[in-house]
PDB file of N, CA, C and O in Angstrom:
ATOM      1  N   UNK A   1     151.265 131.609 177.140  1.00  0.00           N
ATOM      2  CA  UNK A   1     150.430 130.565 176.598  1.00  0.00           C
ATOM      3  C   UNK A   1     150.259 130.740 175.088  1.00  0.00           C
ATOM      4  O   UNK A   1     150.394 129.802 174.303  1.00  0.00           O
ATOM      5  N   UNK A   2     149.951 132.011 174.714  1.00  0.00           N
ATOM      6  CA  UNK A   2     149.863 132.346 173.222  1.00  0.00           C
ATOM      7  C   UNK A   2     151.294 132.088 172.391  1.00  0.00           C
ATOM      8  O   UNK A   2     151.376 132.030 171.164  1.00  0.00           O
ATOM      9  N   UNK A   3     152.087 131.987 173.066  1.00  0.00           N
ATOM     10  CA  UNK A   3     153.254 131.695 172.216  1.00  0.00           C
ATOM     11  C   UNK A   3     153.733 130.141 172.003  1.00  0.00           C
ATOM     12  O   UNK A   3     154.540 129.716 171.177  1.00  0.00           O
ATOM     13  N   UNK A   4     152.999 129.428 172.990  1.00  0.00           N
ATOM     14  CA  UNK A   4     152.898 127.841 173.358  1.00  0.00           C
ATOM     15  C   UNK A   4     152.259 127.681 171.863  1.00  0.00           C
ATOM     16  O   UNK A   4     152.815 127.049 170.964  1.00  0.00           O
ATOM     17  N   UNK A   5     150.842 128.438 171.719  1.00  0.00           N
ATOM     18  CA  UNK A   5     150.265 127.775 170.793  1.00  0.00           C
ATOM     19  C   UNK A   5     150.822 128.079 169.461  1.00  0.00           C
ATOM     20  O   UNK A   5     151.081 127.147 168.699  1.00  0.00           O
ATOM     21  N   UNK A   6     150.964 128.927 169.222  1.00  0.00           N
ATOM     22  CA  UNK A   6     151.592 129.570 167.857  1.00  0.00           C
ATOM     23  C   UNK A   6     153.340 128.929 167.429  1.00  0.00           C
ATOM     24  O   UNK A   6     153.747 129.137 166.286  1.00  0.00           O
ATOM     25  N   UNK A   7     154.240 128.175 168.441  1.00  0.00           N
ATOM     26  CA  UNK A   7     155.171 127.310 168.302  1.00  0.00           C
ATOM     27  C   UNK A   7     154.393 125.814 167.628  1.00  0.00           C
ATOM     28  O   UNK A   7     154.640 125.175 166.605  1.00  0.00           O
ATOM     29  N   UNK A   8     153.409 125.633 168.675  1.00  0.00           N
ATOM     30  CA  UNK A   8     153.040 124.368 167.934  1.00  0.00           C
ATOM     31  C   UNK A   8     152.293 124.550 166.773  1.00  0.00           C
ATOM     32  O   UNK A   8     152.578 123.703 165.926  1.00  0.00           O
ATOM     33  N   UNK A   9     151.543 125.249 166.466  1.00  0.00           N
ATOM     34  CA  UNK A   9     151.177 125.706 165.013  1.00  0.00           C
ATOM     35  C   UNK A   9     152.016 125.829 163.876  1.00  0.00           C
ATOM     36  O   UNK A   9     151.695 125.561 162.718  1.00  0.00           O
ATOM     37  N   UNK A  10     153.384 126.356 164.377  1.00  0.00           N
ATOM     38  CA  UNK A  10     154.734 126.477 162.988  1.00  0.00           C
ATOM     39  C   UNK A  10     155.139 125.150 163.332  1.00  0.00           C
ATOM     40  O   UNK A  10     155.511 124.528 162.337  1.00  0.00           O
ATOM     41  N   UNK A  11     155.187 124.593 164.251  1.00  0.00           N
ATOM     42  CA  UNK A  11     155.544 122.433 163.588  1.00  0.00           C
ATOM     43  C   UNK A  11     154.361 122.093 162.983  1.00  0.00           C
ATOM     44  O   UNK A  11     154.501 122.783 161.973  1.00  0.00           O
ATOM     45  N   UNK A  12     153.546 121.676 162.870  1.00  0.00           N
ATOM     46  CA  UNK A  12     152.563 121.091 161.929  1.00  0.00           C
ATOM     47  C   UNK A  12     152.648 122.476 160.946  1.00  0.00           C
ATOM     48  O   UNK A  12     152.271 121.488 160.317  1.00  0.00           O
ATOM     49  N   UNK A  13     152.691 123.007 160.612  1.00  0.00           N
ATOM     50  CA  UNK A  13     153.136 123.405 159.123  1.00  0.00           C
ATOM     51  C   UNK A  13     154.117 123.622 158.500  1.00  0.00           C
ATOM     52  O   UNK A  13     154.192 123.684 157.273  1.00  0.00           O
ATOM     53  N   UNK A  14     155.236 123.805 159.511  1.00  0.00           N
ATOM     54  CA  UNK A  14     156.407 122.727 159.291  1.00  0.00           C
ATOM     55  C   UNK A  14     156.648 121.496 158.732  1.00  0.00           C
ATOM     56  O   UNK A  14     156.988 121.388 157.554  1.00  0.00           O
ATOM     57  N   UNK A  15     156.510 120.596 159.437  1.00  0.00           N
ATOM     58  CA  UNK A  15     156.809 119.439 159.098  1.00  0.00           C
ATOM     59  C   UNK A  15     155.596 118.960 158.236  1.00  0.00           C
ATOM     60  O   UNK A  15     155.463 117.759 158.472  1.00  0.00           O
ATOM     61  N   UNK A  16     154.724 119.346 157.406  1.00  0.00           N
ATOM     62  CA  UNK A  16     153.647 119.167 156.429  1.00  0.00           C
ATOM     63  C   UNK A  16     154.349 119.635 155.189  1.00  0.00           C
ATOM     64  O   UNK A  16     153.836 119.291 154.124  1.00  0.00           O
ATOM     65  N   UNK A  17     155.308 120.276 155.156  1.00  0.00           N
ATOM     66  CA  UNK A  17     156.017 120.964 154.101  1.00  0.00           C
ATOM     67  C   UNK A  17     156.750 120.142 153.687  1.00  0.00           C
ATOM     68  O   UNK A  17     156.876 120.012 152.470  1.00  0.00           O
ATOM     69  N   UNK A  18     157.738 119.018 154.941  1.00  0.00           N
ATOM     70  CA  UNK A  18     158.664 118.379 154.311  1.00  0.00           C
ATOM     71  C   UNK A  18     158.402 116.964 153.102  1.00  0.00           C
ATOM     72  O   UNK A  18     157.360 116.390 152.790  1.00  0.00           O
ATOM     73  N   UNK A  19     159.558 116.793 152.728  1.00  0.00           N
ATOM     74  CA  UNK A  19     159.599 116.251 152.359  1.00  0.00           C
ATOM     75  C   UNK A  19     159.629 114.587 152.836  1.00  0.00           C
ATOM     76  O   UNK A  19     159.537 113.728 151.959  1.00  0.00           O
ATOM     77  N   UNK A  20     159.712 114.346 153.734  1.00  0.00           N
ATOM     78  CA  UNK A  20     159.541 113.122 154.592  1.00  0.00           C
ATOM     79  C   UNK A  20     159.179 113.622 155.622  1.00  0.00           C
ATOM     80  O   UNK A  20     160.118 113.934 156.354  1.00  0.00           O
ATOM     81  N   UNK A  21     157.999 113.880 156.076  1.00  0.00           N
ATOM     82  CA  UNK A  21     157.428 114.321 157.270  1.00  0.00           C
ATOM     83  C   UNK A  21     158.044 113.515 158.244  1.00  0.00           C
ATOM     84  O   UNK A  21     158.517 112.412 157.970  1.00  0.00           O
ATOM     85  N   UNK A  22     158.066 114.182 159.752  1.00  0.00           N
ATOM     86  CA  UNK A  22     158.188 113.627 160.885  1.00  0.00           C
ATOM     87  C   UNK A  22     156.927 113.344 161.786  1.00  0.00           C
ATOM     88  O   UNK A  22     155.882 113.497 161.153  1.00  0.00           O
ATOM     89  N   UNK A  23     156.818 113.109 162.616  1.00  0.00           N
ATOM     90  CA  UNK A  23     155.638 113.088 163.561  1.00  0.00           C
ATOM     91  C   UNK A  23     155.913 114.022 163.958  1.00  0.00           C
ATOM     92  O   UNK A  23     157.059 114.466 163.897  1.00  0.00           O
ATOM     93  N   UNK A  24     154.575 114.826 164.688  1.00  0.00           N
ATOM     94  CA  UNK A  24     154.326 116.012 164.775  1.00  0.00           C
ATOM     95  C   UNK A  24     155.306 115.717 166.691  1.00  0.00           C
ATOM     96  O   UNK A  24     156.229 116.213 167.338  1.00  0.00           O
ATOM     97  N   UNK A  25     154.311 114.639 166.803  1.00  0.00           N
ATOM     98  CA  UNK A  25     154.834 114.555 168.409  1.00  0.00           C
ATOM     99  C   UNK A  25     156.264 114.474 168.798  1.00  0.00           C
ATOM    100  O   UNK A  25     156.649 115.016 169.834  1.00  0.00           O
ATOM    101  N   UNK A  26     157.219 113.703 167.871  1.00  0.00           N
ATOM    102  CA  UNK A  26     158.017 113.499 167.808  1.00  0.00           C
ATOM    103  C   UNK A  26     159.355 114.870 167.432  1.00  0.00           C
ATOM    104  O   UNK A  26     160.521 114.885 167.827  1.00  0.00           O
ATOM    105  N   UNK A  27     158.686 115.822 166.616  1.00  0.00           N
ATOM    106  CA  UNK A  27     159.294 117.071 166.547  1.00  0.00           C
ATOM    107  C   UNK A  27     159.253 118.127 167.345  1.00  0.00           C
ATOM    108  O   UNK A  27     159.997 119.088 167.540  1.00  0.00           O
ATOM    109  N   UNK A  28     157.607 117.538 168.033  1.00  0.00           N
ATOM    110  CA  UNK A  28     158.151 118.708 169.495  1.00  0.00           C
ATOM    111  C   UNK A  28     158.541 117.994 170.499  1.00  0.00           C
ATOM    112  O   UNK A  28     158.456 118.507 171.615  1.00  0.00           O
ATOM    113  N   UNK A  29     159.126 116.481 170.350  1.00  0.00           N
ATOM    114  CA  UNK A  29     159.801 115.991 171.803  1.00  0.00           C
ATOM    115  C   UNK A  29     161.111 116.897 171.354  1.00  0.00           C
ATOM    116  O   UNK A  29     161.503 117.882 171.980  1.00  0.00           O
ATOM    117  N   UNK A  30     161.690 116.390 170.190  1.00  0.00           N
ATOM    118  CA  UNK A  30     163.144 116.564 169.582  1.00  0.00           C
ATOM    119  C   UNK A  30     162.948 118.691 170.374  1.00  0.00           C
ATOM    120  O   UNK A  30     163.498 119.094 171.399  1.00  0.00           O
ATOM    121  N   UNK A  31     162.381 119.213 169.795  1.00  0.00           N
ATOM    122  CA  UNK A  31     162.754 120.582 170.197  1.00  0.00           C
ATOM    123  C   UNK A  31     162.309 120.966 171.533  1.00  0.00           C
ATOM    124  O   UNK A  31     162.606 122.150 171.687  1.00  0.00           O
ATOM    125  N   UNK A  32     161.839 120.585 172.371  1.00  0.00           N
ATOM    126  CA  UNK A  32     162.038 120.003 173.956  1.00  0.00           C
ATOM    127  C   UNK A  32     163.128 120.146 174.410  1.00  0.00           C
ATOM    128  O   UNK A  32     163.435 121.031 175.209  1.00  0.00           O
ATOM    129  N   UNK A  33     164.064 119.067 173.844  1.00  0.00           N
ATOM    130  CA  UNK A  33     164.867 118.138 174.093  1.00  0.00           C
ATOM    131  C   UNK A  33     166.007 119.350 173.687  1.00  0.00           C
ATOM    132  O   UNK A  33     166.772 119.521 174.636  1.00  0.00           O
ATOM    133  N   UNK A  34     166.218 119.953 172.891  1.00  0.00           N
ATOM    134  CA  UNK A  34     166.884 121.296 172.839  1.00  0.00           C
ATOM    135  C   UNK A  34     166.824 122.270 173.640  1.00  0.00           C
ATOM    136  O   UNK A  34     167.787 122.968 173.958  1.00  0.00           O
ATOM    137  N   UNK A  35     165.293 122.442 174.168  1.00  0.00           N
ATOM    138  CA  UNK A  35     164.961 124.250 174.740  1.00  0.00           C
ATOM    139  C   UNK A  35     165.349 123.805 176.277  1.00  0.00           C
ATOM    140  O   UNK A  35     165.569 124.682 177.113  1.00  0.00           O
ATOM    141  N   UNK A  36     165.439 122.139 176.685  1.00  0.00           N
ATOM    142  CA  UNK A  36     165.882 121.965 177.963  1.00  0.00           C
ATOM    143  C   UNK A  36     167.252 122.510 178.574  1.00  0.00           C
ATOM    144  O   UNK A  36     167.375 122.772 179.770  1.00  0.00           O
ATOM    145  N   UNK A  37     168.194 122.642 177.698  1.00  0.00           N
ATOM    146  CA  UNK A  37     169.053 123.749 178.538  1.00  0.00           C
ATOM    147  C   UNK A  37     169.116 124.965 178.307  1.00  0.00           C
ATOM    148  O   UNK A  37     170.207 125.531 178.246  1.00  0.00           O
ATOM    149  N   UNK A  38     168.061 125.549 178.149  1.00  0.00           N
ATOM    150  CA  UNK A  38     168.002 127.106 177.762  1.00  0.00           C
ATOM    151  C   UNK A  38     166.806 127.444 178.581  1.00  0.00           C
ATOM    152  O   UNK A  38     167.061 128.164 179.546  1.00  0.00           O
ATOM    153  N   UNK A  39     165.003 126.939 178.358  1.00  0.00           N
ATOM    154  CA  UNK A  39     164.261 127.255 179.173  1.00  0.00           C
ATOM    155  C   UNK A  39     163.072 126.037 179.029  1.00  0.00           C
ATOM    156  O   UNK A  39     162.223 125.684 178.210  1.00  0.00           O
ATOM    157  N   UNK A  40     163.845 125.426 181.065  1.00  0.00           N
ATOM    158  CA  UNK A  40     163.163 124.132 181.377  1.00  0.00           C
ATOM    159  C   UNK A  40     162.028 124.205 181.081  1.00  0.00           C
ATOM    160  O   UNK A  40     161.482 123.292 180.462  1.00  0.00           O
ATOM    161  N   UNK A  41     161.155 125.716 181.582  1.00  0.00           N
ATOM    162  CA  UNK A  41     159.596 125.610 181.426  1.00  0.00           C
ATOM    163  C   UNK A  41     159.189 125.595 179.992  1.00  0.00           C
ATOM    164  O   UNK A  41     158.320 124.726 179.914  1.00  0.00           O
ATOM    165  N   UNK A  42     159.338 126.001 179.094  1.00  0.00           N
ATOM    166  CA  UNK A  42     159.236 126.091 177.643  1.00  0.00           C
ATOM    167  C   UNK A  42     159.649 124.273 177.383  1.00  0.00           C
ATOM    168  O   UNK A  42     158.791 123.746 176.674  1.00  0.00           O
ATOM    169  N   UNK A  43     160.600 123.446 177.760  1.00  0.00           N
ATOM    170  CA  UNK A  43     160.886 122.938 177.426  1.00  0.00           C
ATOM    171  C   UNK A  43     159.538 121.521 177.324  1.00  0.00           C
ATOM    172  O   UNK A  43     159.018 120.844 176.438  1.00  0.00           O
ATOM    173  N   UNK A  44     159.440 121.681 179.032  1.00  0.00           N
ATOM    174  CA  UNK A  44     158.055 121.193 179.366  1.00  0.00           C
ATOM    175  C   UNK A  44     156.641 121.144 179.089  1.00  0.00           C
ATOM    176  O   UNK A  44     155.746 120.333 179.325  1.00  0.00           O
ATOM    177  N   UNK A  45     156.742 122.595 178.346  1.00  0.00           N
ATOM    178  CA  UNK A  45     155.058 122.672 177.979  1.00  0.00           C
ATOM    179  C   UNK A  45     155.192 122.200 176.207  1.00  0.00           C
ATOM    180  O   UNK A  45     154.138 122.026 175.594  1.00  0.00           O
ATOM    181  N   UNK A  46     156.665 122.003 175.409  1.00  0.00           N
ATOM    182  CA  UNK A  46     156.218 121.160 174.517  1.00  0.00           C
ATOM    183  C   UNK A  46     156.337 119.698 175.168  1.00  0.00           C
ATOM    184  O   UNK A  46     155.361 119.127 174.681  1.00  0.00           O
ATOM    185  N   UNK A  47     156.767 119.092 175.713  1.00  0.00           N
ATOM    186  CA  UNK A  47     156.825 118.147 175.955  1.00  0.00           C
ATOM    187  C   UNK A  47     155.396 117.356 176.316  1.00  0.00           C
ATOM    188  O   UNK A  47     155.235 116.147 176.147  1.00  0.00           O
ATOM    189  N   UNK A  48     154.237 118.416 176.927  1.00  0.00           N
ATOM    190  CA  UNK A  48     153.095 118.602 177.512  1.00  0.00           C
ATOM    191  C   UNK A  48     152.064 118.402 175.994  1.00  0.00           C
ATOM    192  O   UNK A  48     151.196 117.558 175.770  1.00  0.00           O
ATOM    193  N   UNK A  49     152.465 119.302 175.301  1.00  0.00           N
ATOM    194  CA  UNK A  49     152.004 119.419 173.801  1.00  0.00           C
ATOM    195  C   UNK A  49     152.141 118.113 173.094  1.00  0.00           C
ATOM    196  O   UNK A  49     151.130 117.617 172.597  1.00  0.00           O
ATOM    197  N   UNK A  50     153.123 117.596 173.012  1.00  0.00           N
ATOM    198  CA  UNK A  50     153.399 116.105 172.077  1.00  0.00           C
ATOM    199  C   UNK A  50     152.475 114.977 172.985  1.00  0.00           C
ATOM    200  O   UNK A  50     151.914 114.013 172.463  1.00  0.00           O
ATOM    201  N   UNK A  51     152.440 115.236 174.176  1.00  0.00           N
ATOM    202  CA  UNK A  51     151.641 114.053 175.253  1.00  0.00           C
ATOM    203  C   UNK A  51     150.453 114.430 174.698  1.00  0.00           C
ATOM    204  O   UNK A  51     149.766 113.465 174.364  1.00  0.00           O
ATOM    205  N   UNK A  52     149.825 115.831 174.419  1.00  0.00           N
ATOM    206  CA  UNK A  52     148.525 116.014 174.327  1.00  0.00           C
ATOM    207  C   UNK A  52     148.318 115.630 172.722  1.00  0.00           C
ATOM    208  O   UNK A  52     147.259 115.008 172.637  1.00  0.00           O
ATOM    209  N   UNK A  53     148.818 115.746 171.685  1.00  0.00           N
ATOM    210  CA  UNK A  53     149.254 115.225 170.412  1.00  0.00           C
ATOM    211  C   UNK A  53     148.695 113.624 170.451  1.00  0.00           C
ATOM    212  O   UNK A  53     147.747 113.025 169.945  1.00  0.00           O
ATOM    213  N   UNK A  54     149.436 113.397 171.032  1.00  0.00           N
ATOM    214  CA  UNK A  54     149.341 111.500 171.322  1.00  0.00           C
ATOM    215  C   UNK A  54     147.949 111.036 171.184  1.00  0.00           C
ATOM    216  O   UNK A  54     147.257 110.442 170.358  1.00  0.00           O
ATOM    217  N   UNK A  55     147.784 111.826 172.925  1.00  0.00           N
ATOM    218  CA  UNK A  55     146.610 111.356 173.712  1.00  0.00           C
ATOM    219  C   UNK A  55     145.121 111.392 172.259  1.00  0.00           C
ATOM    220  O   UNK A  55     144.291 110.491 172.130  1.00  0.00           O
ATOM    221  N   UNK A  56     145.189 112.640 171.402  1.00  0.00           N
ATOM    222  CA  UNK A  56     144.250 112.841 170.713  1.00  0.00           C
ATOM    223  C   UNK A  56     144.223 112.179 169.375  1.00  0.00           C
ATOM    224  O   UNK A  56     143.196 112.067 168.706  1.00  0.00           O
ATOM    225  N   UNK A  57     145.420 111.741 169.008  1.00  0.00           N
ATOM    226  CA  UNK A  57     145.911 110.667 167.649  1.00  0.00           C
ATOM    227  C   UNK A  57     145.497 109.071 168.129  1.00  0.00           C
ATOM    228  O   UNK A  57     145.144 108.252 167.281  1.00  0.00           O
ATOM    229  N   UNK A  58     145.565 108.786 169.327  1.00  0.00           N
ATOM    230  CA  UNK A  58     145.219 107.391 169.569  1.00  0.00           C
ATOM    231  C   UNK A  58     144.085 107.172 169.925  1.00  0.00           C
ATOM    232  O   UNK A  58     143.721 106.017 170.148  1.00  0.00           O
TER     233      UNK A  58
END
C-alpha cells in the first residue's frame, strides 16, 4: 500500500514539473496501461487511483 501511495505522489510531482502538464488521472491510466503486462495487481490499484483522482476533481 505504501508504495501505491508514494508512486502516486512521484506523478503529481511529476507531471507539475512539465512543461505541458498532463492530467494527473490520465498519467496514471497511461502507466496502468503499461504495468498491465508485468503486474495486473499494481496495474489495477493505479487504475483505482485515477478513478479516485476523478471522483475528488469533480
Amino acid at each position: 500500500m505504501f508504495s501505491l501511495i508514494a508512486q502516486v505522489a512521484r506523478f503529481f510531482f511529476r507531471s507539475s514539473n512539465d512543461s505541458n502538464p498532463a492530467s494527473h488521472a490520465a498519467t496514471l491510466m497511461e502507466t496502468a496501461d503499461v504495468r498491465a503486462g508485468l503486474d495486473a495487481h499494481h496495474a489495477q490499484e493505479l487504475r483505482v487511483a485515477a478513478s479516485a483522482y476523478l471522483s475528488v476533481v469533480r
